[in-house]
Backbone bond lengths (Angstrom), bond angles and torsions (degrees), N, CA, C in turn:
res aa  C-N    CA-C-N  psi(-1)  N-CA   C-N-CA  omega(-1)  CA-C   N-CA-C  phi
1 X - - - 1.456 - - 1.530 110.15 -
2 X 1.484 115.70 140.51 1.102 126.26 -164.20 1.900 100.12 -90.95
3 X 1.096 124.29 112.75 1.655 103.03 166.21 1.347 115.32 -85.94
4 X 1.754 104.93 147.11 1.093 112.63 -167.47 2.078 101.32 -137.95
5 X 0.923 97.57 108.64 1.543 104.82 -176.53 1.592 112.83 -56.78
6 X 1.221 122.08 152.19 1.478 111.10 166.63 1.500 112.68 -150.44
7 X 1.380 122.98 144.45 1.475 142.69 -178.48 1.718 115.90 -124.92
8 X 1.224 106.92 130.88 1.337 119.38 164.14 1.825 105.23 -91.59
9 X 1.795 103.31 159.28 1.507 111.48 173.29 1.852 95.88 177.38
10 X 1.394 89.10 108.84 1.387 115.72 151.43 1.781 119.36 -59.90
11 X 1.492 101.47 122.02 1.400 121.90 -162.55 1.695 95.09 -141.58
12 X 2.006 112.65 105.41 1.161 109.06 -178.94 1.804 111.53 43.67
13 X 1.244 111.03 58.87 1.347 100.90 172.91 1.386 128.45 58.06
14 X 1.156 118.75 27.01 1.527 134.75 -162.47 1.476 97.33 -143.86
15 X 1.494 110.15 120.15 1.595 112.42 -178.04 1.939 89.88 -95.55
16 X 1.367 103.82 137.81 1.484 110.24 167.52 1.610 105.80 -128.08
17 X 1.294 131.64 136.87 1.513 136.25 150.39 1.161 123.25 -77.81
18 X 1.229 111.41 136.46 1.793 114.56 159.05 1.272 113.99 -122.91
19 X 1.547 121.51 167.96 0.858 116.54 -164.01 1.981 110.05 -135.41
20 X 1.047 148.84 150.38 1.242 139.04 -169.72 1.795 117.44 -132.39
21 X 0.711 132.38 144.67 1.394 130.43 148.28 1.115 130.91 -107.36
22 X 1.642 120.58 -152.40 1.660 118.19 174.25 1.299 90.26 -101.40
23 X 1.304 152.52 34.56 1.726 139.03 140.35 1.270 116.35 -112.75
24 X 1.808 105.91 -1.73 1.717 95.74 -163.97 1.341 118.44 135.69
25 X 1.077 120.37 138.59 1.647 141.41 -177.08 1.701 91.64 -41.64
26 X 1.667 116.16 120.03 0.974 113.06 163.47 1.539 143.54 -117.95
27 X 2.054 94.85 3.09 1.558 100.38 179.20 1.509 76.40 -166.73
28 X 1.701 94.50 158.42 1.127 118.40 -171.00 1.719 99.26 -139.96
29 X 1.309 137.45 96.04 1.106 128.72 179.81 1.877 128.94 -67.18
30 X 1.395 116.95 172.76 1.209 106.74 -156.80 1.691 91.16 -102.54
31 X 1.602 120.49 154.88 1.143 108.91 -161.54 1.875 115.69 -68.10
32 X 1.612 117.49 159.57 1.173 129.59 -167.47 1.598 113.32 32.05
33 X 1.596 121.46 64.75 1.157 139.30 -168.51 1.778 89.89 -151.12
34 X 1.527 110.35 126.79 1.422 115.48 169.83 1.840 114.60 -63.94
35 X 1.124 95.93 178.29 1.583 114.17 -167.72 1.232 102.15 -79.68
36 X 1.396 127.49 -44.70 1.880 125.38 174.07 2.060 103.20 -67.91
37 X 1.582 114.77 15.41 2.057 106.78 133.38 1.101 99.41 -46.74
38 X 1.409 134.00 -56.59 1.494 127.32 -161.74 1.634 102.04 -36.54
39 X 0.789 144.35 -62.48 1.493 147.58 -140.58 1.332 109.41 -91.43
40 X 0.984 115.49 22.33 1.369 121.52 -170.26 1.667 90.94 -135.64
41 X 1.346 128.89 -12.36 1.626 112.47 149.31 1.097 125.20 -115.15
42 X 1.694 102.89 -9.76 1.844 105.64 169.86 1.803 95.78 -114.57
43 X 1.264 121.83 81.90 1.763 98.30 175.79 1.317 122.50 -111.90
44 X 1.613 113.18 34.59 1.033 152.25 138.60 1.559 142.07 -53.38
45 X 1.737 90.91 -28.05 1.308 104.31 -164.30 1.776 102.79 -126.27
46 X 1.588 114.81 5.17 1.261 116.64 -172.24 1.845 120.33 -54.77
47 X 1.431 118.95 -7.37 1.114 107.38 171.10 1.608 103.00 -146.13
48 X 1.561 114.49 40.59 1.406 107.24 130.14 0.771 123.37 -126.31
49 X 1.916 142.64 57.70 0.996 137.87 158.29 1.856 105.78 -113.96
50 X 0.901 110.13 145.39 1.611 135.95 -162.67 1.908 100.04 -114.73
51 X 1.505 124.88 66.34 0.989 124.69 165.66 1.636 145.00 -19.39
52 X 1.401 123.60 88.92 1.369 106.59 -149.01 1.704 92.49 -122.99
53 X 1.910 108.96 159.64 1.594 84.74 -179.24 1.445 81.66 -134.37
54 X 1.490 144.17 127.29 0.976 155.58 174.43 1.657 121.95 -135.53
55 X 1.201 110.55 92.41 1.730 99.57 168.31 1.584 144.51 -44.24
56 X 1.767 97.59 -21.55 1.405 99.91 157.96 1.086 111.34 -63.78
57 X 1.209 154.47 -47.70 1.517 168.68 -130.80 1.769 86.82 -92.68
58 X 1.457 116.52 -78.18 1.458 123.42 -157.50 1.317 117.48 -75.09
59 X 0.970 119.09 -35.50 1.424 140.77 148.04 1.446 109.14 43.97
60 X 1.726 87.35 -96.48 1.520 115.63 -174.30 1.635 108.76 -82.70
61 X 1.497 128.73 -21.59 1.293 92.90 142.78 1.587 157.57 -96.51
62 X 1.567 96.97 -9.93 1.825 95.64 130.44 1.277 147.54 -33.88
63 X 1.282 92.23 -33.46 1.664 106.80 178.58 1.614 94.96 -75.92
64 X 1.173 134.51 -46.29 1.368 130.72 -142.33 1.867 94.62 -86.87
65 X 1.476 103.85 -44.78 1.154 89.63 175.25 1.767 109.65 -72.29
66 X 0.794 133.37 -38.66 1.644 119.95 -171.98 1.265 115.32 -55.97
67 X 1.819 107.47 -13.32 1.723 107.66 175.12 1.532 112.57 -90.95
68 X 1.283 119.50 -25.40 1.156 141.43 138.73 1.885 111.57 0.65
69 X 1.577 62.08 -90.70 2.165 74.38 179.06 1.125 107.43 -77.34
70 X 1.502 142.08 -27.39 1.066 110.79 -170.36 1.772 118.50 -89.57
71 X 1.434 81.91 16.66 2.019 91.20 171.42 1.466 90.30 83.47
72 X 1.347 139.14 66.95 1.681 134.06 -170.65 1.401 106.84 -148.40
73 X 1.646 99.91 4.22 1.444 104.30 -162.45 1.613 103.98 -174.63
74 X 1.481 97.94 143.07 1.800 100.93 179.90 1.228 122.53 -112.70
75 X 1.687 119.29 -13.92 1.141 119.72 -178.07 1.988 99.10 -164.14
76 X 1.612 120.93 145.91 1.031 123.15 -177.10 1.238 112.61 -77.50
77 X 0.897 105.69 124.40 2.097 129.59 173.04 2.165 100.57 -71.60
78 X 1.610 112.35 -36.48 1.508 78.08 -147.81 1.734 102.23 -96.23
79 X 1.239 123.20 177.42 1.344 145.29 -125.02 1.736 99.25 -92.32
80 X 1.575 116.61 113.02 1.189 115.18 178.93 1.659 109.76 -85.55
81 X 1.542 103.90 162.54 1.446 93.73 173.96 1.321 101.24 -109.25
82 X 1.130 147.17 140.64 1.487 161.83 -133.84 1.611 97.70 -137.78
83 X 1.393 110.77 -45.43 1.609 106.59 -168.01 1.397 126.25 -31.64
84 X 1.516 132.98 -23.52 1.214 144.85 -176.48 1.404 98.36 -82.61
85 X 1.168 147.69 -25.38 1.409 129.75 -159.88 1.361 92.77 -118.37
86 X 1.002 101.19 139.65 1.916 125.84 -162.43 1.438 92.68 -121.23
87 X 1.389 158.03 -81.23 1.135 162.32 163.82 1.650 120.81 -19.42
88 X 1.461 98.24 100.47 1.243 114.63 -167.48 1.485 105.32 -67.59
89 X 1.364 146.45 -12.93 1.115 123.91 163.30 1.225 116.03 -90.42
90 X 1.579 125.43 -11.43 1.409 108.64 167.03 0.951 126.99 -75.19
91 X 1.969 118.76 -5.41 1.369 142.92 -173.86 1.994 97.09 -74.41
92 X 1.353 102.60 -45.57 1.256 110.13 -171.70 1.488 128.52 -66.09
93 X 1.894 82.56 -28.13 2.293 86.90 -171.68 1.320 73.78 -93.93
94 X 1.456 160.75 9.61 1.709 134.18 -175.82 2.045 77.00 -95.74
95 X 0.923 119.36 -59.82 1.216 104.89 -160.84 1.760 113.92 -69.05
96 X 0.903 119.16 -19.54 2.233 138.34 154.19 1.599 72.26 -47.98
97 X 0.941 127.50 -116.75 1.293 167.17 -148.54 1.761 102.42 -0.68
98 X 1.573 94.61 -46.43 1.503 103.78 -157.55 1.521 99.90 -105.39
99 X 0.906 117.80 0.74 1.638 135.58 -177.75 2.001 99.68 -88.40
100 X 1.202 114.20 -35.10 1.357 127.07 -167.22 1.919 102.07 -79.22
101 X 1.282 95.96 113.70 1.372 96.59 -160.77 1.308 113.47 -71.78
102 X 1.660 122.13 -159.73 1.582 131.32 -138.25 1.842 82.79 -100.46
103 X 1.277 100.90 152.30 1.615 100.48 165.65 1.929 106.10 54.50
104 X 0.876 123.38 -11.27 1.733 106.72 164.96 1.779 110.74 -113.68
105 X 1.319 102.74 165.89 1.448 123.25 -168.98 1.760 102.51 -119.18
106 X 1.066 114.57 147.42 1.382 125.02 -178.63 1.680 99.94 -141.29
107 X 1.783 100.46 136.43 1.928 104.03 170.30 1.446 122.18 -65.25
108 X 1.080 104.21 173.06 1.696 95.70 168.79 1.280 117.26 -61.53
109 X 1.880 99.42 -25.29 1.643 107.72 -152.71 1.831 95.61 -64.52
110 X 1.952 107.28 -38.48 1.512 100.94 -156.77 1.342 94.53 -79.85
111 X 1.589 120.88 -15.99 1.555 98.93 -169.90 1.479 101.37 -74.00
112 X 1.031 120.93 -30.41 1.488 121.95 177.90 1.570 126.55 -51.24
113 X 1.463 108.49 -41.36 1.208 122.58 166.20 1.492 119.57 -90.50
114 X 1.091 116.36 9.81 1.606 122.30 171.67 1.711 110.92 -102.86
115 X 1.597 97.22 -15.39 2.107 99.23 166.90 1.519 91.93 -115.88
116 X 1.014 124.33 58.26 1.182 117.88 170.71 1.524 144.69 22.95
117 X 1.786 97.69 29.29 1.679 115.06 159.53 1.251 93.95 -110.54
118 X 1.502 132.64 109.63 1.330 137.91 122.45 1.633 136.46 -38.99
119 X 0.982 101.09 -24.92 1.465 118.37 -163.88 1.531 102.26 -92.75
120 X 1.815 109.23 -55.39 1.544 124.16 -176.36 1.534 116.08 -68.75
121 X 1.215 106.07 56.73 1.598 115.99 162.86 1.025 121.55 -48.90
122 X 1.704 134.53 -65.40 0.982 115.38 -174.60 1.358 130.79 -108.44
123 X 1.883 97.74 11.55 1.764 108.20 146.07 1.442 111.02 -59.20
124 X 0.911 135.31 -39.38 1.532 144.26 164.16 1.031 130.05 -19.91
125 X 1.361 104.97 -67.45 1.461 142.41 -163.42 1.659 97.52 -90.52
126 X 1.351 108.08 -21.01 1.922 96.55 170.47 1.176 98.53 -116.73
127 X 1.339 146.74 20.26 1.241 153.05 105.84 1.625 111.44 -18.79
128 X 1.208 101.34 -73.16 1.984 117.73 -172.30 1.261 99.28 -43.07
129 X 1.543 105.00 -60.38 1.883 104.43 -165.40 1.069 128.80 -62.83
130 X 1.528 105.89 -18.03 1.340 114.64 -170.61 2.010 105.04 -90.26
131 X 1.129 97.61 -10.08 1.822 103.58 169.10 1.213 94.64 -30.71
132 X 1.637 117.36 123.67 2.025 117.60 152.18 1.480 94.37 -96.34
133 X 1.305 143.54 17.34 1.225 128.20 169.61 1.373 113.23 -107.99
134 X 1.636 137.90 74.21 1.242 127.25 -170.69 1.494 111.41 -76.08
135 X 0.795 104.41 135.82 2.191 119.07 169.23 1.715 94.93 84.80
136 X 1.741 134.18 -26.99 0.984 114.01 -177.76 1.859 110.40 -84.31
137 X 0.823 93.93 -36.97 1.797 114.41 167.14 1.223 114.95 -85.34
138 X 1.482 130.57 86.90 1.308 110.99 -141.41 1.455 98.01 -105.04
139 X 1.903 114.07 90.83 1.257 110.32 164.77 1.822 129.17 -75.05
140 X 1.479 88.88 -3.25 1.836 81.41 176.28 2.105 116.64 -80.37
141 X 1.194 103.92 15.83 1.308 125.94 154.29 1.345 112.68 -58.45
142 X 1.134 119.13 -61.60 1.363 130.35 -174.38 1.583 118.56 -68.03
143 X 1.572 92.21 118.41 1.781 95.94 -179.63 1.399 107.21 -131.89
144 X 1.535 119.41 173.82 1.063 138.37 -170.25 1.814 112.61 -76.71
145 X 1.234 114.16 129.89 1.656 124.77 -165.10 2.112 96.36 -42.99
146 X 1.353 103.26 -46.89 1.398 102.57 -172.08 1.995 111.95 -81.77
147 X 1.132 120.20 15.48 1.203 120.21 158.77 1.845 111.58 106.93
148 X 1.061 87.53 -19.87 1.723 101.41 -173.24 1.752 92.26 -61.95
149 X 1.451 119.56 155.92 1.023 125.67 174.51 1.451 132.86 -83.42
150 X 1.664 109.63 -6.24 1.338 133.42 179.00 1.600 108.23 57.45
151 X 1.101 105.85 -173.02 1.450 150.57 -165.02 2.082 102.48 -61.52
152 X 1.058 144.02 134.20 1.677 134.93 166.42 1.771 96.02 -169.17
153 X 1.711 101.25 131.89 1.048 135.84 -167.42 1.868 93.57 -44.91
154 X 1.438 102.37 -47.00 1.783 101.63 -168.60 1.225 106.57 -95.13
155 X 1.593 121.79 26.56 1.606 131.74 155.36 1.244 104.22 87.91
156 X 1.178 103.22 163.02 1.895 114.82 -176.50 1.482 126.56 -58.37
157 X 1.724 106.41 -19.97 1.354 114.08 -167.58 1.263 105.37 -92.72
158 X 1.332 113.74 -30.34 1.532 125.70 -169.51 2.010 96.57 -84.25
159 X 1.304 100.79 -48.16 1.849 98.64 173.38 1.666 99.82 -47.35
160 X 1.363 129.01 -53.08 1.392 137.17 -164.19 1.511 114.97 -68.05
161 X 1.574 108.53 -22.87 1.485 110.02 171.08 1.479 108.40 -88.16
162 X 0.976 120.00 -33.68 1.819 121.14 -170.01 1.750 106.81 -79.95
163 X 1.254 95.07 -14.37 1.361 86.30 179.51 1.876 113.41 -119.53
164 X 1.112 105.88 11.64 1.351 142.39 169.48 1.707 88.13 -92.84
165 X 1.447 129.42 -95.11 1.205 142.43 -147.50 1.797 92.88 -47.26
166 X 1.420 129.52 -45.39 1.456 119.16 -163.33 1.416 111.50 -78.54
167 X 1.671 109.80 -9.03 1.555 120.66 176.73 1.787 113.45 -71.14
168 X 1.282 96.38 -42.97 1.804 109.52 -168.24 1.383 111.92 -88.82
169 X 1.495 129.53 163.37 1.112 119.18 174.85 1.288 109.45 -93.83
170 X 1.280 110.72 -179.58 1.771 112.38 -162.30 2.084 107.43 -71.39
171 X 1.688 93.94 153.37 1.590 97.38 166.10 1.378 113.60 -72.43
172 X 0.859 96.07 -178.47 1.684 127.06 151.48 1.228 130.80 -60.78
173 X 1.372 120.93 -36.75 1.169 124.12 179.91 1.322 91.21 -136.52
174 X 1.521 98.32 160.61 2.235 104.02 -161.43 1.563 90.77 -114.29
175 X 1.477 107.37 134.58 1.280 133.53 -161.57 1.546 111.72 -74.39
176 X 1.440 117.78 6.86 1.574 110.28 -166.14 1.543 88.84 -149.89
177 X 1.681 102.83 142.24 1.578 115.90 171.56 1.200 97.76 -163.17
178 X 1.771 111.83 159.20 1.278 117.43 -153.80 1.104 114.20 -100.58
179 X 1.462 156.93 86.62 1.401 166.49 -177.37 1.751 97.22 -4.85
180 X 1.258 125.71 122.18 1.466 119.82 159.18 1.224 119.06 -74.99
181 X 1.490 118.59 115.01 1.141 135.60 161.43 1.692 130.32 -94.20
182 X 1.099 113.67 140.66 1.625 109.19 -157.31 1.863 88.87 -92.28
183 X 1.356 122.73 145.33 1.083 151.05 -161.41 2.471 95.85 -54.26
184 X 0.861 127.44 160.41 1.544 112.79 140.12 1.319 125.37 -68.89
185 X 1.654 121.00 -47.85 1.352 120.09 154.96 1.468 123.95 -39.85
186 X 1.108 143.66 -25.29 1.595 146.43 176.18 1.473 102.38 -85.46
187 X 1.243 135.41 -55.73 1.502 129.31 -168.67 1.606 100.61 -26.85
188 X 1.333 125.19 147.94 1.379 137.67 150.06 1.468 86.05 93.78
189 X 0.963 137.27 4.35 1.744 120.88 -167.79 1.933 95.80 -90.56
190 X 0.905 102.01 160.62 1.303 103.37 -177.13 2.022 117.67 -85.37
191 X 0.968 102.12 132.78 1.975 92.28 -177.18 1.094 89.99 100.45
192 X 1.676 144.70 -5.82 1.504 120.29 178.39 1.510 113.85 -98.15
């Protein structure tokens, strides 16, 4: 059995999961969508992963996203795990993807011509969707040649805030906190 760590984090009222292993953050779910999204980009792997929830483990990428929102940070530093994606061009727009800087948007057409398929538009473009890394891979960058904001796994409103949120300068109060969860050791204790 494969262990696979997992974290909740409320974003604007939007609970999202991620998920980690021992190579690296490997899914990022779309908001108010359960944790088995996972299986819908690994569904291959639905019964060897061994569910684990540990804060040493998530830790630091909690941390990365909370710098994230709180405007402390422009792009994620920590270590994806790739092993699930077999398809070398989706290997290619994840790495386009994260190369495409903070606050700008790129078409399918340039991401296409920036891995050097011009032609593979809308291999491309099912490239994007298929991102399991949402907000760390930041495909809601990616828009449509005629201006429209297109199509994103965590819906149009949530594409419209993230790309809203990298335009404005920061609030007052920081948009992400971590759901309290009671320990496995605590369950059954009395007063919980």
């Amino acid at each position: 059995m494969k262990k696979l760590y997992w974290q909740s984090l409320e974003i604007n009222q939007q609970t999202f999961y991620f998920t980690v292993t021992d190579k690296g953050l490997n899914f990022v779910s779309s908001p108010h969508r359960h944790i088995s999204e996972l299986f819908d980009f690994y569904p291959h792997d639905r019964y060897t992963y061994q569910f684990m929830y540990d804060e040493n483990v998530t830790g630091l990428y909690l941390d990365e996203f909370n710098e994230f929102f709180d405007k402390k940070r422009q792009s994620f530093d920590v270590p994806l795990d790739l092993s699930g994606i077999t398809n070398q061009l989706e290997l290619k727009v994840i790495d386009a993807l994260r190369e495409n800087p903070y606050g700008e948007t790129v078409t399918y057409k340039q991401l296409a011509e920036n891995i050097g398929k011009p032609k593979a538009i809308r291999a491309v473009a099912s490239a994007v969707a298929k991102n399991p890394f949402l907000i760390v891979v930041p495909c809601h960058r990616v828009v449509k040649a005629n201006g429209e904001i297109g199509e994103y796994r965590g819906g149009t409103d949530t594409k419209k805030a993230l790309l809203e949120f990298e335009k404005t300068p920061l609030e007052k109060q920081p948009l992400i906190k971590k759901i309290p969860l009671p320990k496995l050791s605590q369950l059954g204790r009395p007063g919980l």
